[in-house]
Residue frames as qw, qx, qy, qz and C-alpha x, y, z in Angstrom:
[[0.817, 0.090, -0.563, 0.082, -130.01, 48.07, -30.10],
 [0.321, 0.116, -0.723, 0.600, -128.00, 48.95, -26.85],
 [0.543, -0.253, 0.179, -0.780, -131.42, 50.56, -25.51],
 [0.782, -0.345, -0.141, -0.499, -132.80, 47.40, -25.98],
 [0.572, 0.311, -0.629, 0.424, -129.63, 45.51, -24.26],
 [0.147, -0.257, 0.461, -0.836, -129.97, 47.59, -21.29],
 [0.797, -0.143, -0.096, -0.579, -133.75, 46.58, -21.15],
 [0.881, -0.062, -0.423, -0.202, -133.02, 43.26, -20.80],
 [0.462, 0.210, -0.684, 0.525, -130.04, 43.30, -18.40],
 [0.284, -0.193, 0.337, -0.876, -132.45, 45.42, -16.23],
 [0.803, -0.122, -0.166, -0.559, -135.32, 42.87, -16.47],
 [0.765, -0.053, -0.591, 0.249, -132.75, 39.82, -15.49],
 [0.161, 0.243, -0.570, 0.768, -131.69, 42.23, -12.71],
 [0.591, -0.090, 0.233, -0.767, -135.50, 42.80, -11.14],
 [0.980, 0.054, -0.055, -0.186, -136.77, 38.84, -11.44],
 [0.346, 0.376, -0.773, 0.376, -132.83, 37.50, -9.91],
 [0.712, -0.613, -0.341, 0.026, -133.71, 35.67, -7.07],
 [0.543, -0.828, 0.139, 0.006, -132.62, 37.26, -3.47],
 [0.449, 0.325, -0.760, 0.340, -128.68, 36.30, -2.61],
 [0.611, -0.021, -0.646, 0.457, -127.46, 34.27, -0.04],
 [0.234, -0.631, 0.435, -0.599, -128.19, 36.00, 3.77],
 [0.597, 0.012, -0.766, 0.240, -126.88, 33.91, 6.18],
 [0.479, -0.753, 0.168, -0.419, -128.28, 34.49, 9.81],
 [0.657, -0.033, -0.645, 0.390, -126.87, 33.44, 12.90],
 [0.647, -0.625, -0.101, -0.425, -128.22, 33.02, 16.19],
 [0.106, 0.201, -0.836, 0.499, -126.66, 32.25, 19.92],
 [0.712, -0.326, -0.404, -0.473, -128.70, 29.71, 21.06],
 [0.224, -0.347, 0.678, -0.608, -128.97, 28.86, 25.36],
 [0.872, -0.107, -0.366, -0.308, -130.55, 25.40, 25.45],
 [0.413, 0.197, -0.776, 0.435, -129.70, 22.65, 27.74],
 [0.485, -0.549, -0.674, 0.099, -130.93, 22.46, 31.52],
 [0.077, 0.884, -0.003, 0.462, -131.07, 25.65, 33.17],
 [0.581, -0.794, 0.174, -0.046, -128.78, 24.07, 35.88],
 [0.646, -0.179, 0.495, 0.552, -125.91, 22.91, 33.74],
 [0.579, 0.724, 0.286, -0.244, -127.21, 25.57, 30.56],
 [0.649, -0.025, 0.444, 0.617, -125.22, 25.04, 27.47],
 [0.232, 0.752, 0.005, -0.617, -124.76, 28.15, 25.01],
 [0.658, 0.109, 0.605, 0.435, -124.48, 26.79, 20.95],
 [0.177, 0.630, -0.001, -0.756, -125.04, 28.76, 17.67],
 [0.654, 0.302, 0.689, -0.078, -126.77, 28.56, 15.13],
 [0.004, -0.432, 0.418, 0.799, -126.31, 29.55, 11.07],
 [0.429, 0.478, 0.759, 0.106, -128.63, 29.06, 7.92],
 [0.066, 0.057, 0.491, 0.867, -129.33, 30.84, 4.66],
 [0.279, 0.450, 0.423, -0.735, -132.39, 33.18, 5.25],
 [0.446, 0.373, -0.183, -0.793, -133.39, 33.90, 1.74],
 [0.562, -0.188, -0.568, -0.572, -135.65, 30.36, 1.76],
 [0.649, -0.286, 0.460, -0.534, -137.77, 28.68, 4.38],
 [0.803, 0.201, -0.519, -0.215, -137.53, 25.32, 2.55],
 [0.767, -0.523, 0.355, -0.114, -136.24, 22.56, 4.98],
 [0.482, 0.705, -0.510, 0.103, -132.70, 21.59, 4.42],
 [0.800, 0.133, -0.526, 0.255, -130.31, 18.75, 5.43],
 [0.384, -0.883, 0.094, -0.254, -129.02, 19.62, 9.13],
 [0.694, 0.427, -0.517, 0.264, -125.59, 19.83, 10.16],
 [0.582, -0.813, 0.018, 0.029, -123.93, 19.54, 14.04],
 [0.326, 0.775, -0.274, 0.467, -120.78, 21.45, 14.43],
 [0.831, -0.441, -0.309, 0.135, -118.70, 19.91, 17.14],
 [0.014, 0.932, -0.314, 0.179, -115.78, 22.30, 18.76],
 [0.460, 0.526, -0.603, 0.386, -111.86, 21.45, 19.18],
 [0.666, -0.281, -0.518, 0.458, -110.50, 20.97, 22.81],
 [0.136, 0.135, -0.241, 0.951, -110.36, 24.73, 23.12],
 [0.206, 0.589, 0.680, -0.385, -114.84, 24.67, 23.29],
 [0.408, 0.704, 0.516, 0.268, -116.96, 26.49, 20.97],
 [0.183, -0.745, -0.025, 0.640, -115.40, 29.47, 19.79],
 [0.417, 0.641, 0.052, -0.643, -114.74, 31.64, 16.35],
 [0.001, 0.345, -0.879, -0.327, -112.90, 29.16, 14.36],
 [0.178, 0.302, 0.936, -0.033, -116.16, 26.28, 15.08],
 [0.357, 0.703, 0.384, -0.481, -118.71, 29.27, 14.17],
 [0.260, 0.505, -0.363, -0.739, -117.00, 30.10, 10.97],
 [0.085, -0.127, 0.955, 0.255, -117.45, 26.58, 9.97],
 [0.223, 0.389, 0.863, -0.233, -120.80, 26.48, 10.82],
 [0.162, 0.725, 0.092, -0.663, -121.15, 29.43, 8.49],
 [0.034, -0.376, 0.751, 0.542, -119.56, 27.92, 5.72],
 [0.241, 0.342, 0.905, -0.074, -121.99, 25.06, 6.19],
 [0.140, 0.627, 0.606, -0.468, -124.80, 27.30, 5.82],
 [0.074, 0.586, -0.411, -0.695, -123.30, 29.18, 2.95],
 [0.030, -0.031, -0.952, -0.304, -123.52, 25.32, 1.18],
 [0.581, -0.342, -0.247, -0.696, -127.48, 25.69, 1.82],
 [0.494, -0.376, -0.757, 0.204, -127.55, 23.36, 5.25],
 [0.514, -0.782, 0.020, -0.351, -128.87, 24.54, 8.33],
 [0.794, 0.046, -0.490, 0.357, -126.04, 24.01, 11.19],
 [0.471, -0.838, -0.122, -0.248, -125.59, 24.06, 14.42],
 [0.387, 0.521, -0.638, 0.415, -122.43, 24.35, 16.74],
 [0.851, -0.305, -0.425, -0.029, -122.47, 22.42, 19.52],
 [0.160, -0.729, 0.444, -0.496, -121.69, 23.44, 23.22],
 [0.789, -0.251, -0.543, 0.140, -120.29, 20.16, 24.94],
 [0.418, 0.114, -0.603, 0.670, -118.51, 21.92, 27.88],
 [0.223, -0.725, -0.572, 0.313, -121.24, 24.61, 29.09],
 [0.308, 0.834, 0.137, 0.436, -121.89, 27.74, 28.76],
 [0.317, -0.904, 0.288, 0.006, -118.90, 30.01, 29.58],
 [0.836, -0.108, 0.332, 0.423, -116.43, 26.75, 29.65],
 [0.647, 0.747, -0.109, 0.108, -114.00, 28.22, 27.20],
 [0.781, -0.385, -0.012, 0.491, -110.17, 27.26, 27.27],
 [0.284, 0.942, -0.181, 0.010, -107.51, 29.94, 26.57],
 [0.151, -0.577, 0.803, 0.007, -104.59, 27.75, 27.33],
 [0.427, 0.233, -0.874, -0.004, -103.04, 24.36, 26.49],
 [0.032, 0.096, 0.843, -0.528, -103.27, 23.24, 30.48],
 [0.421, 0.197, 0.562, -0.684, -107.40, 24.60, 30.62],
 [0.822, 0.180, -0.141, -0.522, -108.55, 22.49, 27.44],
 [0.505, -0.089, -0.850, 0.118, -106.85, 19.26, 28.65],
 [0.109, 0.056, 0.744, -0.657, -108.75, 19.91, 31.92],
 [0.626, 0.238, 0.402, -0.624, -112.15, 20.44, 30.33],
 [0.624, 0.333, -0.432, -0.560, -111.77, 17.61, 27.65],
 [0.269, 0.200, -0.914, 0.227, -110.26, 15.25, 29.88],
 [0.520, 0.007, 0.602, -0.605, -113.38, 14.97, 31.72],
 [0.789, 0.387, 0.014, -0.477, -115.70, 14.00, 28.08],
 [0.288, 0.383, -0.877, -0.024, -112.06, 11.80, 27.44],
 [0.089, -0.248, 0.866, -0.424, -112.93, 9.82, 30.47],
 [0.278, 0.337, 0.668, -0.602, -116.46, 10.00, 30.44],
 [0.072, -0.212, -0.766, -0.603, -117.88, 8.77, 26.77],
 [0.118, -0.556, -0.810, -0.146, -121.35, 8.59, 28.10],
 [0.117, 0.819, 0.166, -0.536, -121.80, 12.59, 29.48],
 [0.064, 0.405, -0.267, -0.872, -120.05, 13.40, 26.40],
 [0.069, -0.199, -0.782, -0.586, -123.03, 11.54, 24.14],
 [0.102, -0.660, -0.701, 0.252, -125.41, 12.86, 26.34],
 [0.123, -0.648, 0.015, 0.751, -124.15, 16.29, 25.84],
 [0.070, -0.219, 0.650, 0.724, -123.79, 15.82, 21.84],
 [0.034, 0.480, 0.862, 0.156, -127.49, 14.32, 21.80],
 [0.045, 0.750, 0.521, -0.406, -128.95, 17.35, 23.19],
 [0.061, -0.445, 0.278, 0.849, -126.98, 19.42, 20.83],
 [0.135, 0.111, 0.922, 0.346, -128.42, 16.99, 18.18],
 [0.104, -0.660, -0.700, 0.254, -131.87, 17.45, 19.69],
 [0.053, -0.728, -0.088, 0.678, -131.25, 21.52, 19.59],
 [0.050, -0.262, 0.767, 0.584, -130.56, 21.04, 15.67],
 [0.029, 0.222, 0.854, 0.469, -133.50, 19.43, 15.05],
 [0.025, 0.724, 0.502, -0.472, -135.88, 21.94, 16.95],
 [0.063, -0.234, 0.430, 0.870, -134.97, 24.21, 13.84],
 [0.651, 0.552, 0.326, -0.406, -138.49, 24.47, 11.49],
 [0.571, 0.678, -0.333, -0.321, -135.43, 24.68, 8.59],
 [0.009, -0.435, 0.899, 0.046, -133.60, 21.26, 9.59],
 [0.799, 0.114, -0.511, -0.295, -134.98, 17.90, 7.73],
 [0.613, -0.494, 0.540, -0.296, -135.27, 15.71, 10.85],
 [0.948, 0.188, 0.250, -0.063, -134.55, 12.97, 8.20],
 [0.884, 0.250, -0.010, 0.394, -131.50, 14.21, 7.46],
 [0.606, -0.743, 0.229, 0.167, -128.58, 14.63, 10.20],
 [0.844, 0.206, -0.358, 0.343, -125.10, 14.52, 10.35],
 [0.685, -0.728, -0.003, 0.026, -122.34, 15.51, 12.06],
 [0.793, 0.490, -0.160, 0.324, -119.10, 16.64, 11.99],
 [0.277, -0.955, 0.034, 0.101, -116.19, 17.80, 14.30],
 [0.552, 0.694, -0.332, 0.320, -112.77, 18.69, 14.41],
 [0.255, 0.491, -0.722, 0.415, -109.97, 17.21, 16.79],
 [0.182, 0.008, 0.737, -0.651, -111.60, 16.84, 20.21],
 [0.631, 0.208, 0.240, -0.708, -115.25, 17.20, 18.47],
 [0.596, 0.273, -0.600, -0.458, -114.28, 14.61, 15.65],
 [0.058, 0.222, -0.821, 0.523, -114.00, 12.33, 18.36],
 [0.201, 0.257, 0.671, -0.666, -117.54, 12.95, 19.47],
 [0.693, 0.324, -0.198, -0.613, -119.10, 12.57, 16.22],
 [0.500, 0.014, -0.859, -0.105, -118.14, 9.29, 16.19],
 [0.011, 0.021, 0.762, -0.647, -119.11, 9.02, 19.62],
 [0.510, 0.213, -0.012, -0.834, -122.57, 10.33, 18.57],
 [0.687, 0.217, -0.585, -0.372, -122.71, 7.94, 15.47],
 [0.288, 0.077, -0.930, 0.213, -121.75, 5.02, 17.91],
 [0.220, -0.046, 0.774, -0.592, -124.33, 5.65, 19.99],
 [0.154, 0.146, 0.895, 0.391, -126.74, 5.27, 17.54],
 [0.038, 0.506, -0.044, -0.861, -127.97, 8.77, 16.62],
 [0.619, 0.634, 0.463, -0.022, -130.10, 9.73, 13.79],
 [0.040, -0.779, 0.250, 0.574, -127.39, 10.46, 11.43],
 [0.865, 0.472, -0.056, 0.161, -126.89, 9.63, 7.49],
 [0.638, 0.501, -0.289, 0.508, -123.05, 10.71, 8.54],
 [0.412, -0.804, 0.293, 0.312, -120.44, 11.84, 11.52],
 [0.573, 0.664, -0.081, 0.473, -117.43, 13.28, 9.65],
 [0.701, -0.515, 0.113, 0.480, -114.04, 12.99, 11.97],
 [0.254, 0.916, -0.205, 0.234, -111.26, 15.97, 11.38],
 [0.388, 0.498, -0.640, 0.438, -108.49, 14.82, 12.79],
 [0.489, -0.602, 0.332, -0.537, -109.83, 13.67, 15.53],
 [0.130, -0.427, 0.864, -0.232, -108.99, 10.61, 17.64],
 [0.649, 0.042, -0.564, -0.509, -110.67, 7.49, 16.44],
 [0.507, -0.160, -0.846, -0.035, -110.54, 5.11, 19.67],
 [0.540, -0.488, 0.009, -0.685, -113.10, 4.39, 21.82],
 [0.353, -0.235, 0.830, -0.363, -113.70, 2.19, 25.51],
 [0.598, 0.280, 0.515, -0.547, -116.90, 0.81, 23.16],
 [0.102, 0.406, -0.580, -0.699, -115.99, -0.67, 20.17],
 [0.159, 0.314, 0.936, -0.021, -118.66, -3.15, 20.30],
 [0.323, 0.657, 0.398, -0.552, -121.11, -0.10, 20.06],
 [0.012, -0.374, 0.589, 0.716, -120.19, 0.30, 16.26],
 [0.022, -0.256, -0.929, -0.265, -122.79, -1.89, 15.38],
 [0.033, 0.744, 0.510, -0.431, -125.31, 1.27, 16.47],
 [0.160, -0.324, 0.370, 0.856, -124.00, 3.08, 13.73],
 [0.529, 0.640, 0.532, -0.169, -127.13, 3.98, 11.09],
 [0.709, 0.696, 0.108, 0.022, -125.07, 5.80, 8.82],
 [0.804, 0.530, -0.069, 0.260, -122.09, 6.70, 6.94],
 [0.518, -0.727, 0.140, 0.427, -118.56, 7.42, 8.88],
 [0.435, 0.831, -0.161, 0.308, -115.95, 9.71, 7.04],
 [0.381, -0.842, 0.094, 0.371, -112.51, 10.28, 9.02],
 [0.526, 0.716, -0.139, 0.439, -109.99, 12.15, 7.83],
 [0.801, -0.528, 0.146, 0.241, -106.44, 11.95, 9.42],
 [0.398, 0.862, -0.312, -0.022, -103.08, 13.08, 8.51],
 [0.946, 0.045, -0.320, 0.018, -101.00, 10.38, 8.11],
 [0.442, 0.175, -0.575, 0.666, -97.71, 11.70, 10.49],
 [0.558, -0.675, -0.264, -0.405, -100.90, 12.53, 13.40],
 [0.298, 0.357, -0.811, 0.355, -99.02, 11.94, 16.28],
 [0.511, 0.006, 0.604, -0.611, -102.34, 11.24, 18.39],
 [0.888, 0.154, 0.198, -0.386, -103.57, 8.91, 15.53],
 [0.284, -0.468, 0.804, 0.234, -101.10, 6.58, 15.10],
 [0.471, 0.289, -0.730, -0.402, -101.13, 3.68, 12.77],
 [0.096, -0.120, -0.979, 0.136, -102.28, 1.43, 15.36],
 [0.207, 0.302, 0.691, -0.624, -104.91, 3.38, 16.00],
 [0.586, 0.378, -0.179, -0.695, -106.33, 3.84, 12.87],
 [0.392, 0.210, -0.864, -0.237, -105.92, 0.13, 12.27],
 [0.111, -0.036, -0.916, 0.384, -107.92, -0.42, 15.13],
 [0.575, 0.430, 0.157, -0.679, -110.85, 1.38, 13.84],
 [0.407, 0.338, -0.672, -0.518, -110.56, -0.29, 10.68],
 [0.212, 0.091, -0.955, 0.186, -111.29, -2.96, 12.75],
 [0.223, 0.293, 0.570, -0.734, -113.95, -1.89, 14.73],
 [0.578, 0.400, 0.038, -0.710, -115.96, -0.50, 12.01],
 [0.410, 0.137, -0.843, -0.320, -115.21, -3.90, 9.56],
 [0.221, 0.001, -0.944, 0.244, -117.31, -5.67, 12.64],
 [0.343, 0.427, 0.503, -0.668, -119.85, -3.62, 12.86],
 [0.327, 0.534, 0.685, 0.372, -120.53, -3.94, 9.14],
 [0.025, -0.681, -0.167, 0.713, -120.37, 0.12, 8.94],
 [0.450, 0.783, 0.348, 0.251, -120.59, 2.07, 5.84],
 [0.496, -0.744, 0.224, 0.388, -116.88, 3.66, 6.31],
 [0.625, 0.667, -0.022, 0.406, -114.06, 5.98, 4.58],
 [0.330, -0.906, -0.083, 0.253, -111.24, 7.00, 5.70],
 [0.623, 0.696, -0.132, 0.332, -108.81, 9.52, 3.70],
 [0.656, -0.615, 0.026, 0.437, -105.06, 9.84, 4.91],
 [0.208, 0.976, 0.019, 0.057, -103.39, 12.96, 4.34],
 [0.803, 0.221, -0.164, 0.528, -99.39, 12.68, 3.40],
 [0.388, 0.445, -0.009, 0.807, -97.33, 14.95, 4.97],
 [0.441, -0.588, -0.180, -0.654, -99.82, 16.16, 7.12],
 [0.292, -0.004, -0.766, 0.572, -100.02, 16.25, 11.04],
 [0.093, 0.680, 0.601, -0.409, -102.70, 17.25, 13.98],
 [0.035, 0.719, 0.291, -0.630, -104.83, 19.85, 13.85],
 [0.584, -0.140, 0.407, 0.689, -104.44, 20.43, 10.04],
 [0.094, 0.675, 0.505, 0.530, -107.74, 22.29, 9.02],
 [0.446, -0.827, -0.183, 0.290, -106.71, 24.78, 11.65],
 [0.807, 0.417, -0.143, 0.393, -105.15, 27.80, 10.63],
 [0.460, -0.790, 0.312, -0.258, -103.94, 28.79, 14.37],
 [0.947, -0.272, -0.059, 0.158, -102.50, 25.49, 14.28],
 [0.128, -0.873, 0.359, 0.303, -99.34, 27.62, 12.91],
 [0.733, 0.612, -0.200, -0.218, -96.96, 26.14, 10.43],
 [0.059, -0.536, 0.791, -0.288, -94.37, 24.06, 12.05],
 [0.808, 0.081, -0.481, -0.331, -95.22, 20.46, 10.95],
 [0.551, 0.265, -0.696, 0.376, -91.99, 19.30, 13.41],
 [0.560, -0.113, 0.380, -0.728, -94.93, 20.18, 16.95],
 [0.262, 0.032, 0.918, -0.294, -97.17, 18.04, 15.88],
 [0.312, 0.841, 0.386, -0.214, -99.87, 20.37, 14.81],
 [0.170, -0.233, 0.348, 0.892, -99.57, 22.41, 11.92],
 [0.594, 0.645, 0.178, -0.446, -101.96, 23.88, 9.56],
 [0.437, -0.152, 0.798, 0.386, -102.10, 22.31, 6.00],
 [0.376, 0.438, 0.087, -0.812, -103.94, 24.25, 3.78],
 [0.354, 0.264, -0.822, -0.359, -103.93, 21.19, 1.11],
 [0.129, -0.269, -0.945, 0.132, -105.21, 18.57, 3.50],
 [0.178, 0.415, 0.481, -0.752, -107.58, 21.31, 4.70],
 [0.526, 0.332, -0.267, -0.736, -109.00, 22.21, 1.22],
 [0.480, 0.098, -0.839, -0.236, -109.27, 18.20, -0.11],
 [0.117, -0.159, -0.757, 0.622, -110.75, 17.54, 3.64],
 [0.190, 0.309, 0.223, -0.905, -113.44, 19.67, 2.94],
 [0.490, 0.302, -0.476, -0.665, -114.13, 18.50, -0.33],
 [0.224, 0.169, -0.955, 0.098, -114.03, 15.18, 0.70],
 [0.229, 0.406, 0.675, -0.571, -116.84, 15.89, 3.68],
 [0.360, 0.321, -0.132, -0.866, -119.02, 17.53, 0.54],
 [0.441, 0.120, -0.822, -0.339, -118.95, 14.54, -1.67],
 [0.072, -0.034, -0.950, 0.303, -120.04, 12.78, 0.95],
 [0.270, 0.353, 0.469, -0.764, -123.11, 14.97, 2.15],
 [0.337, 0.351, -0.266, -0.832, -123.70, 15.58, -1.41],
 [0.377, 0.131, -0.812, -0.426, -124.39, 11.70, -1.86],
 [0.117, -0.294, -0.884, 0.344, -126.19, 10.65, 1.02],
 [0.395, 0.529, 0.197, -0.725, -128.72, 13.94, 0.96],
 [0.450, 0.464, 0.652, 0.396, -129.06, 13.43, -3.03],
 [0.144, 0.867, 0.150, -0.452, -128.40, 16.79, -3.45]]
């Protein structure tokens, strides 16, 4: 009897399918006089074509915090890309040098949707990303620019805001939206006040959008960040609650628009 146990545990073991291998790739795309430097993640063990995510970076620029995400993605079975909006090299290491290189895409909506298209565009040059199904998601500075994206009227079934800042110089452009907006916001934000999240509400009720947005008690910036450190009475803090339910939140979503 245990002989033939064994047999069989050994026969499920040799006819398991493969696990999970996740690759990742630095990708250099962009013009080769402004070249941007993004990266890319996806589950190797099929070739099937899968849903395709873009992975916008904070205010600090793409670094290891926006790649793990984009790993996570990829862990879920998407293909995703991170997204270089500053350039390659651009990276802040202070406070003072990522308000200098965000305050430019602040100012200047239309280089930063030019910059997020091409990422878009670098995402869908993948053989494993379903050019029929996009989205988009960032976090603080990038959530921002997924809407930005989605406003301009991007092939996306979603842009999914992290905490990022929700107004724009274009609110008329909402009506370019093609698919579904998520933000998520923590309701004591001090950059997303109550007026300003009432003024999306607005925005997107006029464009006739297909819009959610969860507020997060208790919660301040930066909250799916844990660098943000734990000191709620800054501004930023990490919030490992809003951060898990955030997360889950962006799933549901994906999980209903893809029909997966």
């Amino acid at each position: 009897m245990k002989k033939m146990v064994l047999t069989a545990v050994l026969i499920l073991i040799a006819f398991a399918p493969a696990g999970a291998e996740i690759k990742t790739h630095t990708v250099t795309y962009g013009p080769s006089s402004a070249p941007l430097e993004g990266f890319l993640a996806y589950d190797d063990s099929s070739r099937e074509p899968r849903p395709g995510i873009l992975v916008i970076h904070e205010w600090w620029g793409l670094n290891d915090y926006i790649r793990g995400r984009a790993e996570q993605l990829a862990k879920l079975g998407y293909v995703a890309f991170a997204a270089d909006i500053y350039g390659k090299g651009q990276r802040a290491s202070t406070q003072d040098e990522a308000k200098k290189l965000s305050g430019k895409f602040n100012k200047d909506r239309s280089l930063l949707r030019s910059r997020a298209q091409a990422a878009l565009e670098e995402l869908q040059k993948s053989p494993l990303a379903d050019k029929s199904r996009l989205a988009a998601i960032g976090y603080c500075f990038g959530g921002m620019a997924a809407l930005e994206l989605a406003r301009s009227g991007a092939p996306l079934k979603a842009a999914v805001s992290f905490h990022g800042t929700l107004e724009t110089p274009a609110v008329q452009d909402a009506r370019n939206i093609k698919g579904s907006i998520l933000a998520l916001t923590g309701a004591d934000d001090p950059f997303v006040p109550a007026k300003q999240r009432e003024s999306f509400i607005d925005e997107m009720r006029k464009g006739k959008v297909d819009w959610q947005m969860h507020i997060y008690g208790n919660t301040v910036h930066s909250f799916t960040n844990p660098a943000s450190g734990n000191d709620p009475s800054k501004g930023i803090a990490y919030n490992p609650l809003a951060d898990r339910r955030s997360w889950q939140a962006m799933q549901d979503l994906f999980n209903e628009i893809f029909k997966r």
